[in-house]
N, C-alpha and C positions, 0 to 999 in steps of 0.2 A: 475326755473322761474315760480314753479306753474301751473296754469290753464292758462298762456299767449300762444296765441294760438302762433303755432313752423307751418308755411309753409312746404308745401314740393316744393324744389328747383332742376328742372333738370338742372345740369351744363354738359354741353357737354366740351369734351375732347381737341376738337379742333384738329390741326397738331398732330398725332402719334410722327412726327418727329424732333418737336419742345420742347418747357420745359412745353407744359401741362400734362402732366403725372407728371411729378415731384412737378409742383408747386400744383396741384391737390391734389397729395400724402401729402406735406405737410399743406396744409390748412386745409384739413380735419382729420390730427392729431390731431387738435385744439380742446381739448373739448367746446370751446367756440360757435362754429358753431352749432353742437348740442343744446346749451343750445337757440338758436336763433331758428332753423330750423329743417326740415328733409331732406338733401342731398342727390340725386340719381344721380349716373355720369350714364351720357349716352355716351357710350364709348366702351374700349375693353378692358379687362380683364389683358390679357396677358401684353399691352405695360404699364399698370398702376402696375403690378407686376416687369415686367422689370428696371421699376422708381421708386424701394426703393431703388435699390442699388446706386443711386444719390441723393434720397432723403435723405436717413439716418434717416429713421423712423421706428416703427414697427406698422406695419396694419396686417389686414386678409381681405379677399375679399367676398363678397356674390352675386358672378352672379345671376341676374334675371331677368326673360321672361315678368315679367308687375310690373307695380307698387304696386299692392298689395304682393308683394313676398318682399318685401321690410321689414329691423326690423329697420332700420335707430339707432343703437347701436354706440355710440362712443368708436372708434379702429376696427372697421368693417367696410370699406366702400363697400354699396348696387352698382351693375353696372347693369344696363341695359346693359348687353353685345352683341354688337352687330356682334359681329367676324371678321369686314370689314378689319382688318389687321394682314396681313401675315408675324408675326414678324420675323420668319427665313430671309427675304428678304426686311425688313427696315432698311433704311439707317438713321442713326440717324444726323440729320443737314443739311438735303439736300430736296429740293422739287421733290417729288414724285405723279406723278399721283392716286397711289392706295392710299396714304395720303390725296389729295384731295380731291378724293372722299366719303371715310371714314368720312371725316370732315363736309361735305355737309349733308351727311347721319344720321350723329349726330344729327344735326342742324331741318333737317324736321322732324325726330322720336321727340324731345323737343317740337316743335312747335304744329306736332300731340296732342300730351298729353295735352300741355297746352290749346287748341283750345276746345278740349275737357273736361278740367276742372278736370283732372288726375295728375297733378301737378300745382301748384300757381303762379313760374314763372320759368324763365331761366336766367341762368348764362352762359356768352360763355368763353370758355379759348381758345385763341389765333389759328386763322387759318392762311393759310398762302394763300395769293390770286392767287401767280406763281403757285401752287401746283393745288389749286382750277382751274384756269382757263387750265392747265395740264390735269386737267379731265373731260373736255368738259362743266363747268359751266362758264359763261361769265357774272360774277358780280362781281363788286367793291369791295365788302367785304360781314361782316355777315349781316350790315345793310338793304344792298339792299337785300340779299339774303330773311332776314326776313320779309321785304316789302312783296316782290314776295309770299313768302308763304300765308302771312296773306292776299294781295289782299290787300294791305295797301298803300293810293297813297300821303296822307298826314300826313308826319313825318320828324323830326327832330334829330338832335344827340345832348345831354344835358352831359356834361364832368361837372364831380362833384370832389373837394378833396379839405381838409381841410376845410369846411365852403365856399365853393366859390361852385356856379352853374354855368354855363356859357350854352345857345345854341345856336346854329348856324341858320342863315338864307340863307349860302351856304357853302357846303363843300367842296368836292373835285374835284375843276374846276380849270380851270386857272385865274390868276387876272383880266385880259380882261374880261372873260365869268362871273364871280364874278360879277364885275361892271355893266355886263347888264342887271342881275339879281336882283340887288337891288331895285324891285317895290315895292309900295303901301301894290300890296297884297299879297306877300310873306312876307313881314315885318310885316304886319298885322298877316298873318297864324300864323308866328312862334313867334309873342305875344301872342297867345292862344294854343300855344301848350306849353307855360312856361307856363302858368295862370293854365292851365291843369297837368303837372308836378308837383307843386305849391302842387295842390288839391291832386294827385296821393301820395307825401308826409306824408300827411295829413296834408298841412299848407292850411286855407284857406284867402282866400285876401293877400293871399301874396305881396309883393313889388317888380316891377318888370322892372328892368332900362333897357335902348336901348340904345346902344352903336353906334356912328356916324360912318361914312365910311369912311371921310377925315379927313385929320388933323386937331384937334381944333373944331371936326363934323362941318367943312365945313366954318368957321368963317364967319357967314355971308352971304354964295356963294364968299366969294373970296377964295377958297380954293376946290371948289365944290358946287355942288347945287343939289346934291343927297338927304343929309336932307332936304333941302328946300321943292321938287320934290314931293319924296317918303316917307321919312323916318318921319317926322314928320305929314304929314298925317295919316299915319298908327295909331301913338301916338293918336293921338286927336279921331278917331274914335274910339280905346282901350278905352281911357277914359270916352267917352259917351256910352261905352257898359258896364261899371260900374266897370273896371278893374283898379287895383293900380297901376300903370304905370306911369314913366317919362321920358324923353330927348328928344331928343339924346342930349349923351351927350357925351364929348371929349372921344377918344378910350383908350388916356392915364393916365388917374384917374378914369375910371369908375368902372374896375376890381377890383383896388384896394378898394374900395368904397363898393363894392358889398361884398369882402372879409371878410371888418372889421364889416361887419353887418348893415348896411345903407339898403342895398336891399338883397333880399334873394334870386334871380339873375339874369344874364343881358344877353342879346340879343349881341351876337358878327354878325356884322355883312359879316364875311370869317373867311375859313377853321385859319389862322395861328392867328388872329385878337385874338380869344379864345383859341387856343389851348397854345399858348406860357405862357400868365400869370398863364393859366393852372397848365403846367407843372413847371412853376417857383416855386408854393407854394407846388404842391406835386407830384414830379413825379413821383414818389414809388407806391402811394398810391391814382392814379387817377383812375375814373369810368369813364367808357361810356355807356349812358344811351337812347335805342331809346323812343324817347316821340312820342305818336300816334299810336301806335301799339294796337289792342283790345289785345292781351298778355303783359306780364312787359318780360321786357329785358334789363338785366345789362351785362356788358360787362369788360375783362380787362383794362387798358387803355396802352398794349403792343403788342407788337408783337412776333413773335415764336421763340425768341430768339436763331436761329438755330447753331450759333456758340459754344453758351454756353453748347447745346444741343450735339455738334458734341462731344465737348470735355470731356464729362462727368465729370465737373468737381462737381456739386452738388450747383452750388451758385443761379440756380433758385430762386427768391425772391416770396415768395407767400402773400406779403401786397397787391396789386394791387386785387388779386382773393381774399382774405378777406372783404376788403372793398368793391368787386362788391357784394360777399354775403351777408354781411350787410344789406347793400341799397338793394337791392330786398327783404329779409325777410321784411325791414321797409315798403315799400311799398306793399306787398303783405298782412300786417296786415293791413295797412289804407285801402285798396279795399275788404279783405272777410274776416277780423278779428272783433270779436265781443266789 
């Protein structure tokens, strides 16, 4: 790719006991990753060697104590090795406290680095939260977790695949607690935390649709009066803040709308609201993307597959961790690429 400037990407490991070793192992067979970036798994040595014999690839490993130790060669994958797991006593497919912690561990050493300006962004492969909270961590996922690090108190989750954006202005609540979250100025926030994503892209004036709460976004108030309320306020202030912004508009044609290229992408307003249309168009091959974070953070959009994992059978799918590398190389050239 010439003189195109190649990021360097911490992907951390995630669950020992899960398929990130393996899908790890085969993404970065990829010479295509290379030709994007410079990949450094923050991890452990050991269980990413244990994970060829399901991946069915051939690598060589190059442990290293800092990033400079790093030759970033495709068919060598660099490890920040961090030794946190005692593979004679890993159970493959099961949540383990020493897994969780391991996983945790990954996570702050990436975040170090990146805070730091020692790698460009991070790539997470699938933790597992039973495991995590196992090990005396009491957080949701890696999201929260990376809040917490950064000191980060306004953020969003932005789920990206095939051409479709989608973020959230609630996540993982209940429907009750969703609904009473739906103000003004969290719909507002997380219109500028798109409009920001947008930028972080490199799209600027992007197009940026709001999706209603109720059926029909509310027809009126006979259906609700949440847009009426909230939700279209927000809108109107976006708009006099000079932002390309529309709706709300019905939940059930928005996505799709946003999909085929009308908007470049939309405001769900709950966790399943965006996540379903989501996975409808690509569920292989979705990101999770936290917007707001002063680090870039792309994400699987899976879980740690722990059965697949128990059974060694090799079918870990690594499009999901491709596409999250991607999408952070893309965004790590729009923020410090020339």
């Amino acid at each position: 790719m010439g003189d195109v400037f190649k990021p360097i990407l911490a992907i951390t490991m995630g669950d020992a006991a899960g398929i990130g070793g393996e899908i790890i192992d085969k993404a970065l067979s990829r010479k295509e990753v290379y030709d994007l970036s410079r990949p450094l798994v923050v991890g452990d040595t050991r269980v990413l060697k244990n994970a060829l014999q399901v991946a069915h690839v051939q690598l060589q490993f190059n442990p290293v104590e800092k990033v400079a130790d790093a030759i970033f060669r495709h068919g060598v994958i660099d490890v920040l090795d961090l030794k946190s797991i005692d593979t004679d006593n890993l159970v493959m497919g099961k949540p383990q406290a020493m897994a969780g912690k391991a996983s945790v561990e990954y996570v702050e050493k990436a975040v170090r680095l990146a805070l730091r300006g020692e790698v460009h962004a991070i790539v997470t492969a699938p933790l597992s939260k039973e495991a995590m909270n196992m090990a005396g961590y009491r957080y949701a996922g890696h999201t929260e977790l990376i809040a917490h690090l950064t000191r980060t108190d306004n953020y969003a989750m932005m789920l990206a695949a095939r051409g479709l954006r989608i973020i959230h202005v609630t996540t993982h609540v209940s429907m009750r607690e969703a609904c009473s979250q739906i103000k003004k100025d969290r719909v507002l926030r997380t219109i500028l935390l798109a409009n920001g994503a947008l930028r972080g892209l490199g799209i600027e004036g992007g197009k940026i649709a709001v999706a209603g709460f109720n059926p029909h976004a509310g027809e009126a108030g006979l259906f609700g009066t949440e847009e009426i309320e909230e939700i279209t306020p927000a809108v109107k202030e976006a708009v006099k803040s000079g932002m390309n912004v529309a709706g709300p508009f019905p939940p059930d044609t928005v996505f799709l709308r946003t999909q085929k290229g009308e908007f470049d992408i939309a405001v769900a307003m709950y966790h399943d609201q965006g996540h379903i249309p989501l996975k409808m168009v690509g569920f292989e091959r979705g990101v999770n993307v936290t917007i707001g974070l002063p680090v870039i953070r792309t994400s699987v959009d899976h879980g740690t597959a722990y059965r697949r994992a128990a059974l060694k059978l090799g079918t870990g799918d690594p499009t999901s961790l491709l596409e999250a590398i991607k999408l952070a190389a893309q965004m790590a050239r729009a923020k410090f690429g020339s």
